[in-house]
One Martini backbone bead per residue (centre of mass of N, CA, C, O) as a GRO file, in nm:
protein
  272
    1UNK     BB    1  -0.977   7.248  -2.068
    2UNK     BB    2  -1.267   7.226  -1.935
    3UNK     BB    3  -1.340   7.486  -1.942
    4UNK     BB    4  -1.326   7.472  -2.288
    5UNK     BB    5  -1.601   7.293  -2.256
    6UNK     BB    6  -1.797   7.490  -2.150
    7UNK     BB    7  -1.767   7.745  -2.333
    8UNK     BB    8  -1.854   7.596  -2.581
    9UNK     BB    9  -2.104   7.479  -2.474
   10UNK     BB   10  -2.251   7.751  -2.434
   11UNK     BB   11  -2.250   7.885  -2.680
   12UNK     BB   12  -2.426   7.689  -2.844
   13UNK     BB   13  -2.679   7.720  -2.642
   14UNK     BB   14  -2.673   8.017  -2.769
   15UNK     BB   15  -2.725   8.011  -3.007
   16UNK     BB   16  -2.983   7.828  -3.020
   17UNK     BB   17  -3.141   8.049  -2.895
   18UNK     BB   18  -3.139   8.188  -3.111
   19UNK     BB   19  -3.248   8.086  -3.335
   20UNK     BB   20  -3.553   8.067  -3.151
   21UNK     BB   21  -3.571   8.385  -3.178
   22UNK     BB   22  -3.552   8.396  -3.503
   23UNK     BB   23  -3.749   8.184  -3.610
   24UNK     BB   24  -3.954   8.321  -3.406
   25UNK     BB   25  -3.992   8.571  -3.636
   26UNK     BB   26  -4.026   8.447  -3.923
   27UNK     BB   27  -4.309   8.316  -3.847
   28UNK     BB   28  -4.374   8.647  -3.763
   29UNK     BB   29  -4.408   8.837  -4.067
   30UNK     BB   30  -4.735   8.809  -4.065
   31UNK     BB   31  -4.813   8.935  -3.802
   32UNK     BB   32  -4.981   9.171  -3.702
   33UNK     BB   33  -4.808   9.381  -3.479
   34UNK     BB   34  -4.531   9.261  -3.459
   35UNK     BB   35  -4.234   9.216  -3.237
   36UNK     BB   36  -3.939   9.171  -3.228
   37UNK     BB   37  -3.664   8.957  -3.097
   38UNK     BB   38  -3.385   8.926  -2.882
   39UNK     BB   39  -3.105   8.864  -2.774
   40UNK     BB   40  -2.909   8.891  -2.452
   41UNK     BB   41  -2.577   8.887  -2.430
   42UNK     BB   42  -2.372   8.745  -2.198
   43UNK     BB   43  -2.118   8.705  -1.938
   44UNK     BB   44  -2.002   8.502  -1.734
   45UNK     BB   45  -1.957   8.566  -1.410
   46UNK     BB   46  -1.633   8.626  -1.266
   47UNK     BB   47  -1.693   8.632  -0.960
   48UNK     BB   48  -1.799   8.392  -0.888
   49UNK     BB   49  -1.513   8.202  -0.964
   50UNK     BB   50  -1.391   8.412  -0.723
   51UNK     BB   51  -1.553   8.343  -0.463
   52UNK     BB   52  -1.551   8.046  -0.452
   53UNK     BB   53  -1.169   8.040  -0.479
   54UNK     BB   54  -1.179   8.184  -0.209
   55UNK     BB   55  -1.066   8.205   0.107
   56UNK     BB   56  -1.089   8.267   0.425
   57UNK     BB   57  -0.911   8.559   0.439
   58UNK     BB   58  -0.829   8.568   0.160
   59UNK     BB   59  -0.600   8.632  -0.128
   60UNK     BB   60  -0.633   8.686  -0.509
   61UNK     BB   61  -0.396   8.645  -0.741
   62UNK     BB   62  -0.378   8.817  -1.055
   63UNK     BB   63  -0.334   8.631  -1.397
   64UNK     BB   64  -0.623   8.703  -1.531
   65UNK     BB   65  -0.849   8.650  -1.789
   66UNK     BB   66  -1.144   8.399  -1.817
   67UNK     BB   67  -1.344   8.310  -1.976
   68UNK     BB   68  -1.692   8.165  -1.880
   69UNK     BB   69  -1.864   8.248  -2.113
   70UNK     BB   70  -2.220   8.207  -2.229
   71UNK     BB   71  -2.574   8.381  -2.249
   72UNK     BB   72  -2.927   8.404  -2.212
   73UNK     BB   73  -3.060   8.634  -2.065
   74UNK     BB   74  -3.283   8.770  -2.275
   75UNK     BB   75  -3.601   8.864  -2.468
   76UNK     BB   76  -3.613   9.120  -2.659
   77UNK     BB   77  -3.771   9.379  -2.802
   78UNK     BB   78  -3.901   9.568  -3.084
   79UNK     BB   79  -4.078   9.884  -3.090
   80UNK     BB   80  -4.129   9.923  -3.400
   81UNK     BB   81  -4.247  10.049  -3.657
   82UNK     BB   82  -4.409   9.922  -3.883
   83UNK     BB   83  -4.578   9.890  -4.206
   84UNK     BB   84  -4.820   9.975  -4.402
   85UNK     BB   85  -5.140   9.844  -4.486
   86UNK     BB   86  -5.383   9.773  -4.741
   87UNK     BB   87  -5.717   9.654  -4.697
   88UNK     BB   88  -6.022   9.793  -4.714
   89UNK     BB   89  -6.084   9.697  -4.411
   90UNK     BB   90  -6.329   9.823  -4.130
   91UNK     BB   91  -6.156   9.626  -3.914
   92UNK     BB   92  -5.920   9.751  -3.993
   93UNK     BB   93  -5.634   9.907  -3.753
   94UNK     BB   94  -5.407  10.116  -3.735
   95UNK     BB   95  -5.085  10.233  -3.590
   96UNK     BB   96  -4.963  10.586  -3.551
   97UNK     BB   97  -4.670  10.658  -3.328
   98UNK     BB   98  -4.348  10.803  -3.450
   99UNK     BB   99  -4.376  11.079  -3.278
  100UNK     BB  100  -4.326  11.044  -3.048
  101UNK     BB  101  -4.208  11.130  -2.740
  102UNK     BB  102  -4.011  11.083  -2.499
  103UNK     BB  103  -3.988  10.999  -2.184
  104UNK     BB  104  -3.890  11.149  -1.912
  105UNK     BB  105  -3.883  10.954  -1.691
  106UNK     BB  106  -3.775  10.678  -1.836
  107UNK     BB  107  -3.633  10.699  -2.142
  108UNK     BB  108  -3.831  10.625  -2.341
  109UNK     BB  109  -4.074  10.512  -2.606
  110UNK     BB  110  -4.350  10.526  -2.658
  111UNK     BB  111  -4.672  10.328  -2.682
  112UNK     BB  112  -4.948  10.184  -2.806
  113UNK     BB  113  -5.291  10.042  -2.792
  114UNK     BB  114  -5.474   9.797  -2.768
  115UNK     BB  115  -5.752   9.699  -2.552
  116UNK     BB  116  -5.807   9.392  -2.429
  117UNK     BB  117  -6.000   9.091  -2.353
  118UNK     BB  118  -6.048   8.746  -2.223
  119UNK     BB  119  -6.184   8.478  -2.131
  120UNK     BB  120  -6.150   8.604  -1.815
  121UNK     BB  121  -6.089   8.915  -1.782
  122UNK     BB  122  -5.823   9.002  -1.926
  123UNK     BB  123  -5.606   9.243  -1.917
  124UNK     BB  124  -5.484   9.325  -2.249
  125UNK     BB  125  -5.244   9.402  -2.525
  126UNK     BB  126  -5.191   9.550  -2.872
  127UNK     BB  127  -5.109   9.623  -3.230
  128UNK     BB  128  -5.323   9.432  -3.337
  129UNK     BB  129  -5.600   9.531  -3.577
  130UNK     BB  130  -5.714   9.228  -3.646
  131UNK     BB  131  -6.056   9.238  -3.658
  132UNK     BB  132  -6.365   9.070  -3.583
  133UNK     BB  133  -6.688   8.963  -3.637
  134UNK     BB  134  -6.877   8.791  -3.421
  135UNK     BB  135  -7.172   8.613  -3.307
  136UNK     BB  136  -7.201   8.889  -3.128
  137UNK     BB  137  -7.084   9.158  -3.275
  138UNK     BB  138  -6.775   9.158  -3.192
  139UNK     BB  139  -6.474   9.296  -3.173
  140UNK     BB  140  -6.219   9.091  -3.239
  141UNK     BB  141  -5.964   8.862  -3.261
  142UNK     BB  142  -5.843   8.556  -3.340
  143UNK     BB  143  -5.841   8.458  -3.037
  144UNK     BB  144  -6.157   8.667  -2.894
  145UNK     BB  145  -6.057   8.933  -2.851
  146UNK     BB  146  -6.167   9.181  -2.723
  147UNK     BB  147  -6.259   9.516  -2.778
  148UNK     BB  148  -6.235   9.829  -2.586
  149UNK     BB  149  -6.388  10.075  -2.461
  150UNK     BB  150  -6.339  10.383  -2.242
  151UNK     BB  151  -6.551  10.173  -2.057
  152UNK     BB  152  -6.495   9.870  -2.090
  153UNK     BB  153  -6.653   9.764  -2.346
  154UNK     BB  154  -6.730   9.578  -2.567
  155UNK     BB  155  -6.780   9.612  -2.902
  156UNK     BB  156  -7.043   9.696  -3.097
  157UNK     BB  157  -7.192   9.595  -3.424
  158UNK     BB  158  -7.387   9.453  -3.529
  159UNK     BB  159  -7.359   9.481  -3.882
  160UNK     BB  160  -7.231   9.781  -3.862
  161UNK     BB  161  -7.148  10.042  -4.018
  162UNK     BB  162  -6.823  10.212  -3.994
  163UNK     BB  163  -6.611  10.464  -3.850
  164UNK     BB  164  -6.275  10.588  -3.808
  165UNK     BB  165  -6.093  10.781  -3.660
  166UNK     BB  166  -5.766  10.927  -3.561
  167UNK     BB  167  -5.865  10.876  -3.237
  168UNK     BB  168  -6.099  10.625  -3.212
  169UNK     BB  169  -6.396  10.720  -3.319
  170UNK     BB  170  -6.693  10.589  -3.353
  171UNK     BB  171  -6.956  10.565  -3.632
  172UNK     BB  172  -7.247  10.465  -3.663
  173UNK     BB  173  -7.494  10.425  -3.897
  174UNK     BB  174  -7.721  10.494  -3.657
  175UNK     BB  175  -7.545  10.732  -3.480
  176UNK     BB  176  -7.346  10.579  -3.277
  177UNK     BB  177  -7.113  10.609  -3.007
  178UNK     BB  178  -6.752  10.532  -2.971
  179UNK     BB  179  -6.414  10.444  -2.805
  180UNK     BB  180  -6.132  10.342  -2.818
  181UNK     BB  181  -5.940  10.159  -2.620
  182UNK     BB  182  -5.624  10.327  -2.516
  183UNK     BB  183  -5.302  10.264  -2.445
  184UNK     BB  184  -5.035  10.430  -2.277
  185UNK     BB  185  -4.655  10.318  -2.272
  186UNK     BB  186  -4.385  10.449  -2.135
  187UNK     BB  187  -4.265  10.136  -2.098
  188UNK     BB  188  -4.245   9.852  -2.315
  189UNK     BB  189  -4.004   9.695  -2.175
  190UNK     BB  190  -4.250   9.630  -1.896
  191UNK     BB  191  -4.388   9.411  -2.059
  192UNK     BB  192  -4.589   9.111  -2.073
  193UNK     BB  193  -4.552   8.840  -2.251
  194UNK     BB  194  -4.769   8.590  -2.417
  195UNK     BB  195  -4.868   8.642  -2.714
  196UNK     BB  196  -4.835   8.723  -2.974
  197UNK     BB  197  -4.859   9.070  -2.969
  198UNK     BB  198  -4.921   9.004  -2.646
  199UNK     BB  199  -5.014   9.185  -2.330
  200UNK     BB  200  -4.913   9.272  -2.016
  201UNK     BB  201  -4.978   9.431  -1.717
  202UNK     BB  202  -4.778   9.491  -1.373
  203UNK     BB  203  -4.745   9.777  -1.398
  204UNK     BB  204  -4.887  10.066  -1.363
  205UNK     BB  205  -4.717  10.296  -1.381
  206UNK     BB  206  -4.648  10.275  -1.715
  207UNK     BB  207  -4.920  10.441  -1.729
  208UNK     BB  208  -5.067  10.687  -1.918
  209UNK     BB  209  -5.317  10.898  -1.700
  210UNK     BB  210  -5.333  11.115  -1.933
  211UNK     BB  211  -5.417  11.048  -2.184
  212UNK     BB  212  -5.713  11.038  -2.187
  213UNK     BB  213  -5.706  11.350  -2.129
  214UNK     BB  214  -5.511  11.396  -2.408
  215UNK     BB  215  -5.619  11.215  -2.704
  216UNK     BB  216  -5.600  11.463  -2.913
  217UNK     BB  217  -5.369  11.586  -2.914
  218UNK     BB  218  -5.167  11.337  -2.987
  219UNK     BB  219  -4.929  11.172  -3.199
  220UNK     BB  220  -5.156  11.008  -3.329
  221UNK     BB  221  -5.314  10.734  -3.567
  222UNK     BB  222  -5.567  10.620  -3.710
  223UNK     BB  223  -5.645  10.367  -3.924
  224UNK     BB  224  -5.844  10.243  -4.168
  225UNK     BB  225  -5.784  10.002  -4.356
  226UNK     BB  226  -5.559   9.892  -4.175
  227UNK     BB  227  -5.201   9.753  -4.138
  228UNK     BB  228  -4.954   9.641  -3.909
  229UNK     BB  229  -4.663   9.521  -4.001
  230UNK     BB  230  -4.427   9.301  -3.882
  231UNK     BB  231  -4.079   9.446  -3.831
  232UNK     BB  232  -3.943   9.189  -3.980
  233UNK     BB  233  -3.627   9.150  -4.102
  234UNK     BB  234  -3.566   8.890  -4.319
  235UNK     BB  235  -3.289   8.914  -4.398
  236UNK     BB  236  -3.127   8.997  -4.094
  237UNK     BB  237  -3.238   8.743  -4.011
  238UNK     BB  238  -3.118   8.542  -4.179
  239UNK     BB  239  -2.806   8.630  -4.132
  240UNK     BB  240  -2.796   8.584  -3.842
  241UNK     BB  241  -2.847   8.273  -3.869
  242UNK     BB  242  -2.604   8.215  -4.039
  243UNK     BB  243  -2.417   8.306  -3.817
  244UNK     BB  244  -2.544   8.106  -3.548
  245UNK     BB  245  -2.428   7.838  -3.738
  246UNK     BB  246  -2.128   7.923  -3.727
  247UNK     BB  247  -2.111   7.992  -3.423
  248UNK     BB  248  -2.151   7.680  -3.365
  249UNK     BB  249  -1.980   7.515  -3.511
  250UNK     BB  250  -1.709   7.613  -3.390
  251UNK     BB  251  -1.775   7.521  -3.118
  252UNK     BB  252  -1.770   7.223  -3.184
  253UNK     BB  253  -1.456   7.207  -3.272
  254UNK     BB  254  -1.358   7.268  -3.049
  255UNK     BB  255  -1.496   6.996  -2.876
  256UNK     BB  256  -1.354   6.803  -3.090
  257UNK     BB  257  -1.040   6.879  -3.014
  258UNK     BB  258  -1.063   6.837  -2.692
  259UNK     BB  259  -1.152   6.548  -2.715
  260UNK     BB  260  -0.870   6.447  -2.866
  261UNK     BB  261  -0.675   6.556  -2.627
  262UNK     BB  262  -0.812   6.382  -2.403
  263UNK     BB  263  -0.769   6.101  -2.506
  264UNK     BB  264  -0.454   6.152  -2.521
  265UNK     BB  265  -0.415   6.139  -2.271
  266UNK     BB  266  -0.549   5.886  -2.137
  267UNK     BB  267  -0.427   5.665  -2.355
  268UNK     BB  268  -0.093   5.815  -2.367
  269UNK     BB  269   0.067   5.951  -2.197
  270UNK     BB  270   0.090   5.685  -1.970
  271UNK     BB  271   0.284   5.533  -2.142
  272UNK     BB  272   0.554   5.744  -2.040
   0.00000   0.00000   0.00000
């Protein structure tokens, strides 16, 4: 009976967190490039309370399998593409890259990213479009995440209107071109979360070094005046979280009926 007071208590724990996983996928449903996250619900491995109570090197005599609950093993991004809205300003830039091939070495299917650094000169990924020009010139995120040219310099606009073309390339107005630092990662799924829509890479093997020379051939286009809406499905995200309520109070009232049961434990039983 204690162990199904652990196991309904495991539930709620877990519904909560699915909660708060849902929750901020709702609040970044406008945040542009924002890419929904799950929750991958594991069961408690039942190995381990058999390892506990096995004694040395004796054998345990199976009479059947008990859940030990559930948790929240990870919290999994989706990367799926966005919806594409028109925005009309020439700082906004969205990346449709929904034709990519899966990777053969990894069996994922890559992500293209924009290259930014944070003001400590660290280098971060996002696919959030959403620039705009700073007090010194430069295309910045909103948070002043700068970005990045294929030389690895902040972009500097300085005013200057400019064109970008489908692989990248920018034309300044008074004739200089650059090239936006687009970076591929074979495997999006083994990014490390920062900031909402924001990652960096600690595996380097991740990114596609072939890219670099061959990113005119790739399957992907940068569209000017767009951006890339959210993942975020509002109706499906809504669903998920009153069945998360549904399923957080049942484990509830499991534990008010235990507790009911154990009450009459101890305070009738013994006069019996």
């Amino acid at each position: 009976m204690i162990r199904g007071l652990y196991t309904a208590a495991s539930g709620m724990i877990t519904q909560q967190q699915r909660q708060t996983i849902l929750t901020n996928n709702l609040a970044n449903i406008n945040t542009p490039g924002y890419k929904s996250y799950q929750g991958t619900i594991r069961a408690f491995p039942e190995v381990l309370l058999q390892a506990i109570n096995q004694s040395s090197g004796g054998k345990t005599k199976r009479i059947g399998s008990i859940h030990q609950g559930v948790f929240v093993e990870e919290s999994v991004p989706i990367f799926s593409q966005g919806d594409i809205i028109d925005t009309g300003l020439s700082n906004h830039i969205a990346i449709w890259d929904t034709d990519l091939q899966v990777d053969e070495e990894t069996g994922k299917k890559p992500q293209i990213f924009f290259t930014i650094k944070d003001e400590n000169d660290n280098i971060l990924y996002t696919r959030s479009g959403l620039f705009t020009e700073d007090a010194s010139g430069q295309l910045v995120t909103p948070k002043g995440y700068m970005l990045l040219d294929d030389m690895d310099n902040p972009i500097q606009v300085k005013g200057r209107e400019f064109t970008i073309d489908e692989k990248g390339k920018i034309l300044f107005s008074d004739g200089e071109e650059v090239r936006i630092q687009l970076t591929k990662v074979k495997d999006p799924y083994k990014l490390v979360k920062q900031d909402n829509g924001v990652f960096k890479i600690d595996d380097e093997e991740i990114i596609d070094l072939d890219f670099e020379d061959n990113y005119e051939e790739e399957n992907y286009r940068l569209l000017q005046g767009k951006l890339e809406r959210s993942n975020v499905d509002p109706t499906q995200t809504l669903v998920e979280m009153m069945t998360a309520l549904r399923i957080y109070e049942s484990n509830q009232k499991v534990i008010q009926a235990i507790d009911r049961t154990l009450e009459k434990a101890v305070n009738e039983v013994g006069r019996v």
